[in-house]
C-alpha positions as CSV (number, residue, x, y, z in Angstrom):
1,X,21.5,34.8,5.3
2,X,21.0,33.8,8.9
3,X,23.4,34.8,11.9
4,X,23.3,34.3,15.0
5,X,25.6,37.1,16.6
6,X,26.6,37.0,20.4
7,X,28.5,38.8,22.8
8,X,28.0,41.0,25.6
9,X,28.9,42.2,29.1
10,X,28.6,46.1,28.1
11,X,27.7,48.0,25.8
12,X,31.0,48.2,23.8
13,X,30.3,44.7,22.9
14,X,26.6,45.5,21.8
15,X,27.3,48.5,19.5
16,X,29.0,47.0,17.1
17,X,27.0,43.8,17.4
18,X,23.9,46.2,16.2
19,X,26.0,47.9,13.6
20,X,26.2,44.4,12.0
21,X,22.7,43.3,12.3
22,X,21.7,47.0,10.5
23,X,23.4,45.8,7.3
24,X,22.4,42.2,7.3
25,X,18.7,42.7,7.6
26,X,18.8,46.1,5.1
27,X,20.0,43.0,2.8
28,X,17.4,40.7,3.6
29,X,18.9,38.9,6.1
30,X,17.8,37.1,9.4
31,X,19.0,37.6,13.1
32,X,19.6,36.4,16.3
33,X,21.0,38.2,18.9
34,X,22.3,36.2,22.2
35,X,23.9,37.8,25.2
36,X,24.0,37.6,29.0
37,X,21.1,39.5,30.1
38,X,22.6,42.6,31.7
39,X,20.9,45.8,32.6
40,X,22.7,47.7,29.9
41,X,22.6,45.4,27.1
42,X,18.5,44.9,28.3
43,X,18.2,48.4,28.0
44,X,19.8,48.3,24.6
45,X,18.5,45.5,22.7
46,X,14.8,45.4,23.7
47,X,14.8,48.9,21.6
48,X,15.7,46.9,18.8
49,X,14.0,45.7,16.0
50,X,15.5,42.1,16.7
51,X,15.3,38.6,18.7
52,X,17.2,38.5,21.5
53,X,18.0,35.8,24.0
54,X,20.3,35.8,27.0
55,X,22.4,33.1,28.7
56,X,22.7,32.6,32.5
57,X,26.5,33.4,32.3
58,X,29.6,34.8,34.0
59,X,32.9,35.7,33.7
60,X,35.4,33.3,34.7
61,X,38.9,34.9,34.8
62,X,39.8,37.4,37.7
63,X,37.6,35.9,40.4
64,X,38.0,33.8,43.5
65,X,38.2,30.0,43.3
66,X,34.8,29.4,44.3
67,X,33.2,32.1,42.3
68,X,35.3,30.9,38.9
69,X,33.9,27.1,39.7
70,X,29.9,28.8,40.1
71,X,31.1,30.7,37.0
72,X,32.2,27.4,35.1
73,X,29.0,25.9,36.0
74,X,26.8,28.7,35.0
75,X,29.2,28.4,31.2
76,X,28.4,24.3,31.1
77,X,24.5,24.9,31.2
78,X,24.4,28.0,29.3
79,X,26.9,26.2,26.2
80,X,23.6,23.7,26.3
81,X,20.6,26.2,26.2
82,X,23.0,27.9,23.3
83,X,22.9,24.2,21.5
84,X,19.0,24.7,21.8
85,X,19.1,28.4,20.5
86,X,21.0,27.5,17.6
87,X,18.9,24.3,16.5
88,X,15.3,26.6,16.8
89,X,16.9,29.3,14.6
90,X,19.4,27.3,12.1
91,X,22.0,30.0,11.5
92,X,23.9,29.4,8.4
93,X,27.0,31.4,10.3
94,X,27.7,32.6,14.2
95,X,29.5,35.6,15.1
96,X,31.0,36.4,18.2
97,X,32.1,39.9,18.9
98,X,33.7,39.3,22.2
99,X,33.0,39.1,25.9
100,X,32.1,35.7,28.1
101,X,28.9,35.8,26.7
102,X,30.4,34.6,23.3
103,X,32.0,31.9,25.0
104,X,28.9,29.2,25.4
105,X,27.6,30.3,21.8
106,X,30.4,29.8,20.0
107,X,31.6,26.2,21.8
108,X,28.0,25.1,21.0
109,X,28.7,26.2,17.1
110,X,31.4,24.1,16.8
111,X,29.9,21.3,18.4
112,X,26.9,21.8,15.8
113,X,29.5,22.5,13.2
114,X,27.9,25.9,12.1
115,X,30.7,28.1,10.7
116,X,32.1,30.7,12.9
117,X,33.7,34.3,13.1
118,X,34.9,36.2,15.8
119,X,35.1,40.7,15.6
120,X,38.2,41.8,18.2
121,X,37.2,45.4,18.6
122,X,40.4,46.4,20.7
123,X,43.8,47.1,19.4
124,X,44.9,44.1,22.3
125,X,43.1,41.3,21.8
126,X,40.2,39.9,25.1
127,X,40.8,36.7,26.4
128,X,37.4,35.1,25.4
129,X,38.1,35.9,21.5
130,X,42.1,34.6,22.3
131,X,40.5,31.5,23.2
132,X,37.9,31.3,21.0
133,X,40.2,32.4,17.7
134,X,41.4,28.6,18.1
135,X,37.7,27.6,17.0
136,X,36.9,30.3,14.4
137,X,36.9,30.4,10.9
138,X,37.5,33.7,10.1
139,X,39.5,36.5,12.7
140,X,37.8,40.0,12.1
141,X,40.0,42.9,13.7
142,X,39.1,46.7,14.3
143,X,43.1,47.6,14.3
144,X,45.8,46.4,11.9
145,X,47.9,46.0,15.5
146,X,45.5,43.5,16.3
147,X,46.7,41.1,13.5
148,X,50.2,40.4,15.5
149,X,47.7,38.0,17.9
150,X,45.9,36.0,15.7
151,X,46.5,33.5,12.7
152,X,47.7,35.8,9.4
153,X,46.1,33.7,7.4
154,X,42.3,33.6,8.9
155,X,42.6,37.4,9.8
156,X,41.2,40.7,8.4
157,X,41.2,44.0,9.1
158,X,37.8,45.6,8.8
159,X,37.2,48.4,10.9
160,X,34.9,48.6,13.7
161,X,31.1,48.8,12.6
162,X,29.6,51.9,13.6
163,X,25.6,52.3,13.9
164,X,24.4,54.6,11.1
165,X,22.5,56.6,13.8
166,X,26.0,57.9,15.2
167,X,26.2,60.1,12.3
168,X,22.9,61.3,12.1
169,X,22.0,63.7,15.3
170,X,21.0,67.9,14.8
171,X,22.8,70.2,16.8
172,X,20.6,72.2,18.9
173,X,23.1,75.2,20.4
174,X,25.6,77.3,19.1
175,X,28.5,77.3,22.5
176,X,31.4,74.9,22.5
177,X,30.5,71.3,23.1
178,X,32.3,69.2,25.5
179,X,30.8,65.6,25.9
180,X,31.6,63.5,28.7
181,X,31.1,59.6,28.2
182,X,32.5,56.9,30.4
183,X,30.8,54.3,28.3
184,X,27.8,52.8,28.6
185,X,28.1,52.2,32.4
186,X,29.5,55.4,33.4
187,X,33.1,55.9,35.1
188,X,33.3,57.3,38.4
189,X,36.9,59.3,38.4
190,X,35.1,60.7,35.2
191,X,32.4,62.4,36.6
192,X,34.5,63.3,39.9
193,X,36.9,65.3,37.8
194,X,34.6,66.9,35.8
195,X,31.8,67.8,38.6
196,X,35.2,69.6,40.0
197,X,36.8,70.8,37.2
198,X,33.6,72.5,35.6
199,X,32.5,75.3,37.6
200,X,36.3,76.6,36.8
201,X,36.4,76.0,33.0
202,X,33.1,77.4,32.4
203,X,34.8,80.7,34.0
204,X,37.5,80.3,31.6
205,X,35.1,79.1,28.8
206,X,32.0,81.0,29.4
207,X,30.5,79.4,25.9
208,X,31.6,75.8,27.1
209,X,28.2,73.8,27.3
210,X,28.4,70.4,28.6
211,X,26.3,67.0,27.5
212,X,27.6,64.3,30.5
213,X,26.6,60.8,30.3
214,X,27.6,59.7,34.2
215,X,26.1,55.6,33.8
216,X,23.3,54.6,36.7
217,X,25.4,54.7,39.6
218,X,26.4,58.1,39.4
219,X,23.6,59.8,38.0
220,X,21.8,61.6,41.2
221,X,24.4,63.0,42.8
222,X,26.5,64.6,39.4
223,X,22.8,66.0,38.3
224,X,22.5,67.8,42.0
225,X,26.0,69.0,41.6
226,X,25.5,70.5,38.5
227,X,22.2,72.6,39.7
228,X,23.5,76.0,39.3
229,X,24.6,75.3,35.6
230,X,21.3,73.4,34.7
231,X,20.7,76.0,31.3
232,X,24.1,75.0,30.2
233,X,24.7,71.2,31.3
234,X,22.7,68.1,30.1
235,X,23.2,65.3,32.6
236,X,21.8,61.6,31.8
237,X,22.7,57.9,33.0
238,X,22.7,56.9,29.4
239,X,22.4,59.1,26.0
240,X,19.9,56.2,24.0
241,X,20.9,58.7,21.3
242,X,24.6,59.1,20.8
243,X,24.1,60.8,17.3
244,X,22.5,63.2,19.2
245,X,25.2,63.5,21.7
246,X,28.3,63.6,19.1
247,X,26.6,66.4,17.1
248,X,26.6,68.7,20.2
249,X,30.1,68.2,20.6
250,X,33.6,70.2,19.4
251,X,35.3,67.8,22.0
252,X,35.0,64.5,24.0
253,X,36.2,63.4,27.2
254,X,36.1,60.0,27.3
255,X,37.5,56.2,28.5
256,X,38.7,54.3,25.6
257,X,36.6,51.5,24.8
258,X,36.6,50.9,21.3
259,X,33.4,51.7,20.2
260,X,34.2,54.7,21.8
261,X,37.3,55.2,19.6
262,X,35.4,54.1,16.7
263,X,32.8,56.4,16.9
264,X,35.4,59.5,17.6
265,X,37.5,58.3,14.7
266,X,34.2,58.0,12.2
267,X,32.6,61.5,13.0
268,X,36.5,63.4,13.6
269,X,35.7,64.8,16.9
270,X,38.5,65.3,18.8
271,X,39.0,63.9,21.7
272,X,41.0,63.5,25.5
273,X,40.7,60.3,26.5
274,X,41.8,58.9,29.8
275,X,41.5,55.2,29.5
276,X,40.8,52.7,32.1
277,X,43.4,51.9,33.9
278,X,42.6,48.1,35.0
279,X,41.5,47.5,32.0
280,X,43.0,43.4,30.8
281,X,46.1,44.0,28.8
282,X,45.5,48.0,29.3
283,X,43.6,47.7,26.2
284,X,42.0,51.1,26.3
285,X,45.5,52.8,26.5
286,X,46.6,51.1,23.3
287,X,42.9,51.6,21.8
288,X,43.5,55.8,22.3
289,X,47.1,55.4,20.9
290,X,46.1,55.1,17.5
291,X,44.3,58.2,17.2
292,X,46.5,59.7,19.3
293,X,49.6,58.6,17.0
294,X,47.6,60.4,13.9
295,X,47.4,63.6,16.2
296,X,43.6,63.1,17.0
297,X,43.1,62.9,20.4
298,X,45.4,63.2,23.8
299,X,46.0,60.5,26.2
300,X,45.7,61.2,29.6
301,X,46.8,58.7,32.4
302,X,44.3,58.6,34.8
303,X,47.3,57.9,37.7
304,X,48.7,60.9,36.5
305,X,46.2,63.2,36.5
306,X,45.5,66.2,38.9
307,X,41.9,68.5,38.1
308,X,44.5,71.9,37.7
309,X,45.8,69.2,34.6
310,X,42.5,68.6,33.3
311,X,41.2,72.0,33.8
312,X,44.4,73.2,31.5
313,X,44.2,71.0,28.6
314,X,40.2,71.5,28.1
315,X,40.2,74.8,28.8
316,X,43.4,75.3,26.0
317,X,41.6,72.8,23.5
318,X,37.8,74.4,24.3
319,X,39.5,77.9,23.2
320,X,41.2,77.2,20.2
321,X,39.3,75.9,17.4
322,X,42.3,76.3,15.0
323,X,43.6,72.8,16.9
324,X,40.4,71.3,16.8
325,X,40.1,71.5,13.1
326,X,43.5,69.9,12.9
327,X,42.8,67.3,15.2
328,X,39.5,66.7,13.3
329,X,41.5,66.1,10.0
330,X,44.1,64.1,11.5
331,X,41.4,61.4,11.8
332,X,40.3,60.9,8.3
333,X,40.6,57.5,7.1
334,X,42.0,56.3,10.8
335,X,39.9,53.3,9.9
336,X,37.5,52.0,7.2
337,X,34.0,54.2,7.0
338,X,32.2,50.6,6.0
339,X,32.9,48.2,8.5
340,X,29.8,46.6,9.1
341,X,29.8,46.1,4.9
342,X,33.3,44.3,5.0
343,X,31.9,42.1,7.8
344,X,28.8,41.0,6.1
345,X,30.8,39.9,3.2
346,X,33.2,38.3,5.0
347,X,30.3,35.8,6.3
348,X,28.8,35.8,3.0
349,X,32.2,34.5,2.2
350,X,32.3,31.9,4.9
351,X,29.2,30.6,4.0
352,X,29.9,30.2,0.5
353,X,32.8,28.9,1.3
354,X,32.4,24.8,1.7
């Protein structure tokens, strides 16, 4: 089998986009991987095993006039060097797992006929896989909510694929974990709150050791903030080895991107989230809902939230493991253990499929 699979912007696009190529080559198969050529995808992918190639392309929606026509521009040249990606590498099958950087690949599929899929990784659908569900094949969804926006009869539910790595990492200390992601490009209110809030839990949690990925922007100053706790704080731009970082946590603090929720969900941690407020659709709000419905995690509106709040609810969760283990359970079978498995068939499927 040959796939070409594209998508991109962060990381949350990537991650599952890896997840799928892990199963299709430990079955023999070939691919592609095509994305816009971003630091953090970059910084991703070229640790890889596979091709990659990246489009000169933006995002259109949300800008002003003049940057959306630069933007449509860019999408016109890049849907014709994606023409010339697909005709070197012959793919038998293109999958687009969202973001504007699926947009060029998957117009120049259907103008070289190659069959197509789309993966919606958020419980409310993006606009780029809205659009591009008209010219798919087959509708892959993480969420049974999901199904509401697309075509019944060219949708499944399959989970959202989760590299095998994330369940893999050692734990190397005996405290209480907290782990602090805001994705893979950091989020500033994040690190804010918990720069302030820490000094005052580890007082009321003296075992409370914290692992705190802060993104690029942030990392400097939140490292010099956290000086006086270095022996009991780990502080990086970007954990390259999230197994790593799951395995030294009883509890995550986190935005609600759906890898994110994914990988809580797979490994039962549970978690706070606090989801992105502007995100489109307030995706990552709906995203935390459906562990937070099963009684794995708590939501936390960011617009609602003071440090004295924070500080209470980690501080009561850090102390209590009885809750934790509850939590932990809640989020059995949330979603299905072998996404990236249901996936593959479904383009063996497709392919077969004349």
């Amino acid at each position: 089998m040959k796939v070409v699979i594209t998508g991109g912007g962060t990381g949350g696009h990537l991650f599952p986009a890896l997840a799928v190529a892990e199963e299709i080559t430990a079955l023999g198969g070939k691919v592609l991987l095509v994305g816009s050529g971003r630091k953090i995808e970059k910084l991703v992918a070229e640790r890889t095993p596979y091709q990659v190639k990246y489009l000169p392309v933006e995002g259109v929606l949300g800008r002003a006039f003049s940057a959306k026509v630069r933007a449509l521009g860019k999408m016109f040249v890049a849907t014709g060097k994606a023409l010339k990606i697909l005709k070197e590498f012959s793919p038998q099958v293109v999958l687009g797992v969202g973001g504007y950087a699926s947009v060029p690949v998957m117009l120049a599929a259907r103008l070289a006929s190659i069959k197509r899929a789309i993966h919606e990784q958020n419980a409310v659908p993006g606009r780029a896989n809205l659009f591009l569900a008209k010219l798919a094949h087959r509708i892959l969804v993480t969420f049974p909510e999901s199904k509401a926006h697309f075509p019944e009869e060219r949708t499944v539910v399959t989970g959202m694929p989760v590299r095998k790595e994330i369940t893999c990492g050692l734990r190397e200390h005996d405290g209480i974990g907290l782990l602090v992601t805001g994705g893979s490009q950091g989020a500033h209110r994040l690190n804010e709150l918990i720069v302030k809030v820490f000094p005052l839990l580890f007082e009321r949690v003296p075992t409370v050791r914290l692992f705190h990925q802060t993104g690029e922007r942030d990392f400097s100053w939140v490292k010099e903030a956290f000086r006086e706790f270095s022996d009991k704080v780990v502080v990086k731009p970007f954990f390259h080895d999230m197994g790593w970082a799951y395995a030294q946590a009883d509890l995550v603090l986190a935005r609600a991107g759906a890898s994110t929720v994914a990988e809580v969900a797979t490994l039962q941690k549970p978690a706070i989230f606090i989801p992105y407020p502007y995100a489109i659709g307030d995706h990552q709000f709906h995203n935390a809902k459906v562990l937070a419905r099963r009684g794995g995690a708590l939501v936390m509106r960011e617009e609602e939230l003071s440090e004295e709040k924070l500080l209470d609810t980690l501080s009561a969760l850090l102390a209590d493991e009885g809750r934790r283990q509850k939590m932990a359970q809640s989020l059995s079978g949330v979603l299905p253990q072998n996404a990236a498995e249901i996936i593959v068939k479904e383009l063996e499927e497709l392919i077969a499929y004349a």
